[in-house]
C-alpha positions in Angstrom: 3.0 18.3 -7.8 4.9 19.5 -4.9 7.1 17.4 -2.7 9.5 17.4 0.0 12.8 18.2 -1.5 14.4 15.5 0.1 12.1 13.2 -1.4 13.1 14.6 -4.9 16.6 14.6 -4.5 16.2 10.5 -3.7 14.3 10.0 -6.9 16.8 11.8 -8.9 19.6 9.4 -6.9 21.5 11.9 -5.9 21.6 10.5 -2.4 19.3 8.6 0.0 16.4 10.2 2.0 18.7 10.7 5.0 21.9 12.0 3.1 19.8 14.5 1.0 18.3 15.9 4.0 22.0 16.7 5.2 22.3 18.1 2.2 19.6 21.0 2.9 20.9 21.3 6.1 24.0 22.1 4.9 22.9 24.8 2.3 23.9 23.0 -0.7 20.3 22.6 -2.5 18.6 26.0 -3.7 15.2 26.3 -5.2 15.0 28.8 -8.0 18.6 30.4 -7.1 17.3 30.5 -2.9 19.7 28.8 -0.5 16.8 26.2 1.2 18.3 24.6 4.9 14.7 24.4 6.1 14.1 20.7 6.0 10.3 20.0 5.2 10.2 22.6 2.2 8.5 21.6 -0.7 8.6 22.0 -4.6 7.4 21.2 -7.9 10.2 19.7 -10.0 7.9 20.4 -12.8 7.6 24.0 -12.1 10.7 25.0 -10.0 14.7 24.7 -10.7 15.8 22.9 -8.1 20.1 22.3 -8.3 22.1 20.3 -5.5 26.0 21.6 -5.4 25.1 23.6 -7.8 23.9 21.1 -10.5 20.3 21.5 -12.0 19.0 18.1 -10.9 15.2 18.7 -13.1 16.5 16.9 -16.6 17.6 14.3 -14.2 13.8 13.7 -13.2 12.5 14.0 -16.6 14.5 11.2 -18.0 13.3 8.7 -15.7 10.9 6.5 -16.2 7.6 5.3 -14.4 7.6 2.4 -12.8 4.6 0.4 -11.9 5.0 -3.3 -10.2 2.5 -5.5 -8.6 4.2 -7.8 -6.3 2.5 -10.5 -4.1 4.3 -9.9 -0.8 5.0 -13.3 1.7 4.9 -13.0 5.0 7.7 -12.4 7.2 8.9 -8.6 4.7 8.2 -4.9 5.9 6.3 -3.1 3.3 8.9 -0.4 3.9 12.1 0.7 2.3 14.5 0.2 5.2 14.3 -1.4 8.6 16.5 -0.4 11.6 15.5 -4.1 13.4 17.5 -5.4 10.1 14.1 -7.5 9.0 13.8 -8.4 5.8 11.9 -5.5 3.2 9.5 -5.8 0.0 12.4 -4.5 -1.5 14.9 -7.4 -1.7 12.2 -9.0 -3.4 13.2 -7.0 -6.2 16.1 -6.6 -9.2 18.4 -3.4 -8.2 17.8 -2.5 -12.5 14.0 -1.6 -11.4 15.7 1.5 -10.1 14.5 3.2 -6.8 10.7 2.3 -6.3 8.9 2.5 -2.8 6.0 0.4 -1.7 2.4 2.1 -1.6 1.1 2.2 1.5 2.7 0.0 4.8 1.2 -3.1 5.5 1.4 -6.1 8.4 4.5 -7.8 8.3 2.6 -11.2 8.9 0.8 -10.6 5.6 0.3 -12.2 2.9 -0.1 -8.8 0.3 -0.8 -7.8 -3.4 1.2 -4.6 -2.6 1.8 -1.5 -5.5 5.4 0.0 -5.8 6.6 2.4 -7.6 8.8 5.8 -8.5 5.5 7.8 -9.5 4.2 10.0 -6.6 1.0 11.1 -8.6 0.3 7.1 -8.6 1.0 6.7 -4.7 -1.5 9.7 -3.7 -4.0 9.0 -6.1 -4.1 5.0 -4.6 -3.9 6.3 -0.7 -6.2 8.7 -1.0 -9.2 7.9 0.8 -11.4 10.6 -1.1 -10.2 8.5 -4.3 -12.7 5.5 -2.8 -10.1 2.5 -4.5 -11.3 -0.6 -2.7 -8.9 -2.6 -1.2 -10.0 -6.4 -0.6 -9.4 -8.8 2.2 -9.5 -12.6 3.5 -9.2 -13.6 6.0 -9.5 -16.6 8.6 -10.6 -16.4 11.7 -10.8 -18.0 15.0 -14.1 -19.6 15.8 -17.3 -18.8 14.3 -18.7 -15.7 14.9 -22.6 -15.0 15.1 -24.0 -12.5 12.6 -25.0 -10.1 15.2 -21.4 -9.5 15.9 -20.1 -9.4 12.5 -23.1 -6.7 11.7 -21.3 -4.5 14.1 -17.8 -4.7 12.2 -19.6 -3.8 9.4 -21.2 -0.4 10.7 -17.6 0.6 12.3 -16.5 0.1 15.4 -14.6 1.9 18.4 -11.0 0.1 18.3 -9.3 -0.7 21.8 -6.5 2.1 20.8 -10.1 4.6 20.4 -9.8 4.7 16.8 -12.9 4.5 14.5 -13.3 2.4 11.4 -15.5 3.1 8.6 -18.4 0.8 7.4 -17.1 -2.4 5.2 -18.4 -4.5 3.7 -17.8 -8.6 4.8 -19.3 -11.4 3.4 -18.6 -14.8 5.0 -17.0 -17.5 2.8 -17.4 -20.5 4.6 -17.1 -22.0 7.9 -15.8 -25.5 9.7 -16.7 -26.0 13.7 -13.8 -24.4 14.4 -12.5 -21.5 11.7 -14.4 -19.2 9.2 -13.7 -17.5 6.5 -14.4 -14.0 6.0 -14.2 -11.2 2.3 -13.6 -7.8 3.6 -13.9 -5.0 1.5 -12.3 -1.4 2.9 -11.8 1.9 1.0 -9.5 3.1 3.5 -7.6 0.8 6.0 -5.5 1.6 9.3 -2.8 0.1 11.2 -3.7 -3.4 11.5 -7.7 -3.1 11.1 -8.9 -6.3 10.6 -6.7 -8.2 13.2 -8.1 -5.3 15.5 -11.9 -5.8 14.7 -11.9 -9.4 14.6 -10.0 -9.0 18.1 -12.8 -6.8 19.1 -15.6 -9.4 19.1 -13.1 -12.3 20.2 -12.2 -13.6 16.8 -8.7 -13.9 15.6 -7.1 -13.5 12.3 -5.5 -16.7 11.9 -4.5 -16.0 8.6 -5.1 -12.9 6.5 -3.8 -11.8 2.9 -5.2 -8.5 0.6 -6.8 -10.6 -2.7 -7.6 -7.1 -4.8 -6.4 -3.7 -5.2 -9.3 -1.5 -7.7 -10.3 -4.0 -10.2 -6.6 -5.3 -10.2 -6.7 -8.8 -9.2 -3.8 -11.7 -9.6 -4.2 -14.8 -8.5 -1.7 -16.4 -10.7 1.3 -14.5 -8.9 2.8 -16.6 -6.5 3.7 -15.5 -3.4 7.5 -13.3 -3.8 6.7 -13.0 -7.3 6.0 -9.3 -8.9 5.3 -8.4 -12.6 4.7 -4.7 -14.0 1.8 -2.9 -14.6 0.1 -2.6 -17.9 -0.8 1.1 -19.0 -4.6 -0.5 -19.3 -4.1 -1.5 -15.3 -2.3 2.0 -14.7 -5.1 3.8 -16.1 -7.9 1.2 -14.4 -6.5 2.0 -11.1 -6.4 5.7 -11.2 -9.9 6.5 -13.1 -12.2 7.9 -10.3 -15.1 5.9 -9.3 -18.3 5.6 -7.3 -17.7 3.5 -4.3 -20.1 0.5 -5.1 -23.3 0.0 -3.6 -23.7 -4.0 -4.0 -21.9 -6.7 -2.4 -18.7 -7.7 -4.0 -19.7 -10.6 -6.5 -18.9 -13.9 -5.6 -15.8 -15.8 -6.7 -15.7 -19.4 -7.7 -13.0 -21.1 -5.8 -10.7 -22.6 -8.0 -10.9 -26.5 -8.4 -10.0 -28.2 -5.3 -10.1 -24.8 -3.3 -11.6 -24.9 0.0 -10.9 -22.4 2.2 -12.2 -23.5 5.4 -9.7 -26.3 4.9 -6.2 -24.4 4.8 
């Protein structure tokens, strides 16, 4: 699979993103024995040799090992490797022995997330791809209680205030007091902030908001900050190709003493 060879070069921990872009700049990476200074280039480490200062860096990549984790991200940390503001990333959440690993996909900071990371880029694309149809799954609480008529129109996509379009979801109301409800949205593909934004739309906001499911991979014994790795039976789960469903997403029994109009 081909990648930016800056990108490789982090992997393989010769330097950071930034450094081994510097790197190419400064003629010191080839691609099968070619000088490459054009940053943006790609290659296959699979395929093509690929040496910084002259060192082969391809066994490098072989030898390491994929890394898989689920981690159930609090609020208040960037789903993001670095931050220039200095906040606080998914990553510190993390033991340094995990090796480099980079969340999948970037998600609102005031979220409560079951967020993917790892070191395998064939994992990443295959989970962001929208063409892939791997549900992603939502509640959240929102101001008010909106009539069905409105919540029929998030459902059949809507024009966001920043003119971009959603795609159809599917959202089944949870429960309701006089004041909040509670909302189960499931998207294939998500943009920047999408549910805060449609709920906006119709004069609803997310009070609270936290992704439940990724796939069929669900958790709700990991507590928020708290991660685990993958099993090669979730792995393989997550990246099998399948029909978007048709049918509403079954209903969940709240666990004892769970109401979630209450929180």
């Amino acid at each position: 699979m081909q990648e930016r060879l800056q990108k490789i070069i982090a992997t393989a921990g010769i330097a950071s993103r930034r450094a081994a872009e510097n790197l190419i700049v400064g003629g010191e990476v080839t691609v099968n024995g070619k000088v490459v200074t054009e940053l943006g280039t790609k290659a296959d480490a699979d395929v093509d040799h690929i040496k910084v200062r002259g060192k082969l860096i391809n066994p490098t990549l072989k030898k390491l090992s994929k890394v898989h984790i689920l981690l159930n991200k609090p609020k208040g940390y960037l789903s993001s490797v670095t931050d220039p503001e200095g906040r606080p990333t998914v990553l510190e959440l993390l033991p340094a022995s995990l090796g480099r690993v980079y969340p999948v996909g970037r998600l609102d900071f005031n979220t409560e997330v079951l967020l993917l990371l790892t070191n395998d880029g064939e994992f990443t694309n295959f989970i962001t791809s929208a063409r892939n149809k791997v549900e992603k799954v939502y509640e959240a609480k929102v101001r008010g209680v909106p009539d069905e008529k409105s919540v029929d129109r998030l459902r059949r996509g809507v024009t966001l205030e920043d003119g971009v379009r959603t795609a159809p979801a599917k959202i089944r109301r949870l429960g309701e007091t006089e004041t909040n409800t509670w909302f189960e949205i499931l998207l294939h593909e998500g943009k920047n902030q999408q549910i805060r934004k449609m709920f906006d739309l119709i004069g609803n906001s997310v009070i609270k908001l936290r992704r439940s499911r990724i796939g069929p991979l669900r958790d709700d014994d990991l507590k928020p900050g708290r991660w685990r790795r993958l099993s090669e039976q979730e792995v393989k789960a997550l990246t099998t190709k399948r029909p978007a469903s048709r049918t509403k997403p079954a209903k969940r029994p709240l666990a004892a003493g769970h109401d979630p109009t209450h929180e």
